[in-house]
N, C-alpha and C positions, 0 to 999 in steps of 0.2 A: 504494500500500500504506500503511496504518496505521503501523509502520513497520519500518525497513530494514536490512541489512546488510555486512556488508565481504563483499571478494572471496573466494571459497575454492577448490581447487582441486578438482574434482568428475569423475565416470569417464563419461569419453564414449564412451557404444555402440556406435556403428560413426561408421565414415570412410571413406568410399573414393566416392572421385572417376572413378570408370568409365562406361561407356555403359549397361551392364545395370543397372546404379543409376539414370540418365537417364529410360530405359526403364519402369522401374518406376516412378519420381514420379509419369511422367506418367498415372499412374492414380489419382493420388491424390483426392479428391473435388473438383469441378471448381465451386469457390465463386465465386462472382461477385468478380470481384481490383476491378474499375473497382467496382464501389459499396459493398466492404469500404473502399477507401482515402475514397471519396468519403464515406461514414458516419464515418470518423474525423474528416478534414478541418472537416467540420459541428461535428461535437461539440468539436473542440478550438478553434472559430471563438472571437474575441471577443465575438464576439453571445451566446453560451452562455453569459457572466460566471462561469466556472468552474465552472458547474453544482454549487456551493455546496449540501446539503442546506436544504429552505425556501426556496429564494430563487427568483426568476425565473425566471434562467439553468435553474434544474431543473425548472422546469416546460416553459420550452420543451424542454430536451433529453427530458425524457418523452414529450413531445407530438410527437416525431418518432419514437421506438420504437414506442410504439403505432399510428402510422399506417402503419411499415412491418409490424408485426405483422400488422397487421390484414388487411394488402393480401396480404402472405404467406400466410394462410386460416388461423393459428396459434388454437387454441380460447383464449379469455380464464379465468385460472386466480383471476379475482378480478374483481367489476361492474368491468366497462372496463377490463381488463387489470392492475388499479391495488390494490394492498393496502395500506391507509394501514394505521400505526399510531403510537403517543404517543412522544413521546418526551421526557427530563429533561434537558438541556443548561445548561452557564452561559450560554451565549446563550439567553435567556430570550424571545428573540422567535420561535423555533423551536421549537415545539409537536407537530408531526407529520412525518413523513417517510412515503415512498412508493415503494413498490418494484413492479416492473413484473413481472407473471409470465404467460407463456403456455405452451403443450403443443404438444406435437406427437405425436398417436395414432398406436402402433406397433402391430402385427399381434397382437401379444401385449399383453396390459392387464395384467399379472400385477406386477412388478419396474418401476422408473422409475427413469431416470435424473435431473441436478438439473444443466446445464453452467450455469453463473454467471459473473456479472464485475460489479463494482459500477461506474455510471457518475457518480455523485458525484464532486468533486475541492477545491478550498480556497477557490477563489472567488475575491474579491476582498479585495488587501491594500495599503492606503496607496494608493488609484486605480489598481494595477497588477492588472491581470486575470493568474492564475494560471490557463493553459489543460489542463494535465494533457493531453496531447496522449498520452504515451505510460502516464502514470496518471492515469485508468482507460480513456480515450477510446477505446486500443486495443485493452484487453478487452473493451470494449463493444461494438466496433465486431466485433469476431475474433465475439462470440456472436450477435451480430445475423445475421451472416453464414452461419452455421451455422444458424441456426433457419429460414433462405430454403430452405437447400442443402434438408436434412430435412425442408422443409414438402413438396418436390420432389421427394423420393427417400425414401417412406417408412421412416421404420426399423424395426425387430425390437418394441423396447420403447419404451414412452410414452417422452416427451423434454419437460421442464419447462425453458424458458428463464428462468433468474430473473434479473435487471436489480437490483439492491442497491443500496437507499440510505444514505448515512452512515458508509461504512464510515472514511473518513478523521475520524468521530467516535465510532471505538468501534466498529461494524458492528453498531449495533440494528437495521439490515435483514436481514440475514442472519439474529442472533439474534429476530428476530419471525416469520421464515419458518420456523424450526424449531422454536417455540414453540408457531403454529397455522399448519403447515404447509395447504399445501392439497390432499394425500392424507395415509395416516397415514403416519408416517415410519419403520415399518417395513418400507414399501413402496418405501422410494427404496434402492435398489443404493448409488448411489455420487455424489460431488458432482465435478465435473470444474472447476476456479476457474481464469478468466482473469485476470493484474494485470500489467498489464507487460509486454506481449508485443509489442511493436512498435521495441528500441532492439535491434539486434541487433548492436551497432558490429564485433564479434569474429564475428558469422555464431553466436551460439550461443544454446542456449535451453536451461532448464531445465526440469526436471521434477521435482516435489519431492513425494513420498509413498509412493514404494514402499520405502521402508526400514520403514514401521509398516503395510503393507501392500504385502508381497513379491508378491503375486498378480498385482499388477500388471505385473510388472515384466517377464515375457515377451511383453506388448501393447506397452511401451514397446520393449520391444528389436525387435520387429519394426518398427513405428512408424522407428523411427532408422534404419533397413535402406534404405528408402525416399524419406527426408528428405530435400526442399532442405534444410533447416538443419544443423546439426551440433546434436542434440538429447543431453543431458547428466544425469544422475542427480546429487542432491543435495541440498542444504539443508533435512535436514528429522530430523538430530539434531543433539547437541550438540556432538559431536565437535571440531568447530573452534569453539566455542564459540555462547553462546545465543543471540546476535544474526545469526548465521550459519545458523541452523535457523525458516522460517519457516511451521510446524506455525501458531503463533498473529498470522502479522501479517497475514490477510487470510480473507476471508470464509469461506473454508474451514474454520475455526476452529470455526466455530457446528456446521458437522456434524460437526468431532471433537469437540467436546464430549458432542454428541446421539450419538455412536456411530455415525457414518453413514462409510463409508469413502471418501478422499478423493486427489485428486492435483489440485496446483495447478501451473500453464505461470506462466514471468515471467524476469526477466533480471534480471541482477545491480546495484548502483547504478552509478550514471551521474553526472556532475556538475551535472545538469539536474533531478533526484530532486526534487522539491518545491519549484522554483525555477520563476520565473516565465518561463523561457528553454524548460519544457519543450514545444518547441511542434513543428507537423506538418514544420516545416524541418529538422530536426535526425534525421527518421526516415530511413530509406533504403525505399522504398516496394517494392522486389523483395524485399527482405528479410522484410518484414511479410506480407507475401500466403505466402513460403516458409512462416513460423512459424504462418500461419492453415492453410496445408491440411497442415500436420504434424497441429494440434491436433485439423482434421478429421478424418484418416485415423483418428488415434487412439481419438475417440470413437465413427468407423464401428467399428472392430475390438473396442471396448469393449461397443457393443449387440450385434453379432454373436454373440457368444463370452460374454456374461454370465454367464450361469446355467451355464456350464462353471469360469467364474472364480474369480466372486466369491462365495464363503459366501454361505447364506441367515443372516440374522441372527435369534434367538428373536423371535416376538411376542411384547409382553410383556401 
């Protein structure tokens, strides 16, 4: 994430540790767990050099989403999956940035959905490679995952996987995709934002967006019903104050600006948060695969139920 906040105490949906809970998981969408971990592992390698916006490291990490895009049958939402655009940095040797977008065509072409996660991270500092293992690797790795599942199990409505670049500089990727999106963007329902979804140390996960959009809030509550994780509403006003509300520290931002309705998955800081220790050792790998088919179930029960949900917004 762009950046961060303190701990807060947040209302957790359901709990219960029963069989009929067990029972029901195991219906949860059934994501490939051995090559979600094994797509973090990669992306958070040293080979990657913190897949830095501009740099190497980001071009190989791209160069591996789009080969599994590709193989996945995902339509390309820009020539070669790839939407460059400009970009104004003090690092003045970083001129463009590239954000990777593909689709997944649903039964209905009408409403789209937008599931995102930025795979950019800090790079390198003083010879010490910053792996972002659990920012952004894990959201990357949590949407890649998903775009397999859904390329395999058609869904209801189109499904845009978008891959952001930069966001650990501002999120001109995000704010370029909703600038010249690639449908118009009265047509995207909603933006579903991965950042952080992989440190579960407490077994808990967030969900942060239905206080400015309550509609949601009966998909998440079922969602939790079902959950390996212990899944948790919050930080997304000011209540416990501004650093504690993270409406604007990740790419989801761009569509709350654009008016696009949004909920973002992530975990609270860690002592690992932007440090070069944040690496694939430090995750608990049962726990991350829990939080990936939470995230799934969610945006199954989201395309299902859409156009029961969520307001159609004016075209303007």
């Amino acid at each position: 994430m762009t950046t961060r906040r303190s701990v807060v105490a947040a209302l957790a949906l359901v709990s219960c540790a029963c069989p009929a809970r067990a029972q029901r998981a195991a219906l949860l969408p059934a994501i490939d767990s051995a090559a979600a971990w094994h797509t973090l592992g990669a992306l958070a390698h040293d080979s990657m050099q913190g897949r830095r916006m501009g740099t190497r490291g980001s071009a190989i990490a791209r160069a591996l989403l789009v080969q599994r895009l590709t193989h996945a049958g995902l339509v390309p939402m820009a020539p070669g999956f790839e939407q460059r655009f400009p970009v104004t940095l003090r690092d003045t040797s970083v001129h463009e940035g590239v954000n990777v977008l593909a689709m997944v065509r649903g039964t209905d072409t009408g409403r789209v959905l937008v599931v995102s996660a930025h795979y950019d991270h800090l790079g390198v500092s003083g010879g010490v490679v910053y792996n972002g293992a659990d920012d952004n690797a894990s959201g990357t790795s949590a949407a890649l995952a998903m775009a397999e599942y859904f390329a395999a199990h058609r869904p209801r409505h189109d499904i845009i996987f978008a891959f952001f670049d930069g966001e650990e500089l501002g999120m001109p990727g995000a704010r370029a995709f909703v600038t010249s999106p690639p449908v118009p963007l009265a047509r995207i329902a909603a933006d579903v934002n991965f950042d952080m979804v992989s440190r579960l140390d407490k077994n808990e996960l967030y969900a942060a967006g239905a206080s400015q959009h309550p509609y949601f809030r009966p998909l998440l509550e079922a969602t939790a019903a079902v959950a390996p994780v212990t899944l948790l509403l919050g930080h997304d006003t000011d209540a416990h104050g501004a650093h504690d509300n993270w409406t604007n520290q990740s790419d989801h931002w761009a569509f709350h600006a654009g008016g696009v309705p949004w909920i973002c998955f992530g975990v609270e800081d860690h002592p690992d948060y932007h440090r070069p220790t944040d690496d694939i050792e430090r995750i608990d790998a049962g726990r991350f695969i829990g939080a990936v088919r939470t995230m799934a179930e969610f945006v199954r029960r989201l395309d299902q139920q859409l156009d029961a949900v969520v307001p159609r917004r004016p075209t303007k």
